[in-house]
C-alpha positions, 0 to 999 in steps of 0.5 A: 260632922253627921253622927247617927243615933236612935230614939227608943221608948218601951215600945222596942222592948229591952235594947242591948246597948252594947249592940247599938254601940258596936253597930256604930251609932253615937247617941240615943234619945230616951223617952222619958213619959208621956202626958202629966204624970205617965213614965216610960216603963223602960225610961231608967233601965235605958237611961242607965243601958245606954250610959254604960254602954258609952252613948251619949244620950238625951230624952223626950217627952210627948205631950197631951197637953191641950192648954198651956196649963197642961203644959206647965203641968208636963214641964213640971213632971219632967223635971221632977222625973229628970231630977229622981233619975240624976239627969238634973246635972245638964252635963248628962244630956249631951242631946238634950230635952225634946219636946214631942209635939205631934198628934199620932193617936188624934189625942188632939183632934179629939179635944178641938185643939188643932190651932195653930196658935194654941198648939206653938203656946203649949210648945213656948210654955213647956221649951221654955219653963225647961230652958229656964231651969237650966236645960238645953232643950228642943221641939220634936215634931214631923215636916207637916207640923213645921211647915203648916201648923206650929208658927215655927217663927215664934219657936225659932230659939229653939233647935228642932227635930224634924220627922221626914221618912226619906232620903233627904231632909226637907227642912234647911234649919233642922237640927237633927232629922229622923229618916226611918222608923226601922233599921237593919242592926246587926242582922235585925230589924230594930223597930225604932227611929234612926236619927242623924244629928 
């Protein structure tokens, strides 16, 4: 059974999660930072929005990491900050912890760090230092990125969300699929990902 939920950060702003509720959507994954050491602006205030609301909720973080030690050093932050908010207990991650491994902003690209062997190390090393502490977690990244850059055999273990804007998903094994960067909610335009699980 498919169910629909979104993925928000402190871009969209403050979120009225009853709205999201009402509108029928299930689930949110929250960002909950960025890189070593940057929270989200909006991470607790949606966290706590969504929960009270009655959505099941997971998070993600992108990465900066260009080395498996900056990896390490992510996967440490984030449990540290999942701890701090209460989400050590697994049970309140019904979506799990997504690992964001893209390059939207070149950060990558302008480091050298584009090989595919370097970037699915990054991936191993984050997924698992998470899962090993308890946490069902996962890969985020676009079709591109699984189909021609990350070696996605040695990832395999780990469910993935894929990124394609279309109107069918074009990777059999995703676990959950992001089809939009925007969505009509209630008359207005929500101006985040609109994911089916």
């Amino acid at each position: 059974m498919q169910e629909k939920g979104i993925d928000v950060s402190e871009n969209n702003g403050v979120i009225d999660w009853d709205e999201i509720k009402n509108e029928g959507y299930e689930f949110a994954i929250i960002r909950c930072g960025y890189g070593k050491s940057s929270v989200d602006s909006m991470f607790y205030d949606n966290v706590n929005g969504a929960q009270d609301a009655g959505l099941k909720i997971g998070v993600y973080h992108y990465s900066y990491a260009l080395t498996v030690e900056d990896a390490m050093e992510e996967a440490e932050f984030v449990t540290a900050l999942l701890e701090d908010c209460g989400l050590d207990d697994q049970s309140k991650l019904e979506m799990k912890v997504w690992f964001d491994m893209e390059d939207s902003d070149g950060y990558k690209a302008r480091h050298g760090v584009t090989d595919s062997a370097t970037l699915t190390d990054i991936c191993n090393v984050f997924l698992n230092t998470l899962y090993d502490r308890g946490y069902d977690v996962g890969l985020y990244c676009n079709l591109d990125y699984a189909e021609n850059v990350l070696y996605m055999t040695e990832l395999k273990e780990f469910p993935i969300w894929i990124a394609q804007y279309n109107s069918t998903c074009d990777f059999p094994s995703a676990f959950m699929w992001q089809y939009t960067d925007s969505e009509d909610i209630n008359g207005k335009c929500f101006d985040g990902d609109v994911l089916m699980y």
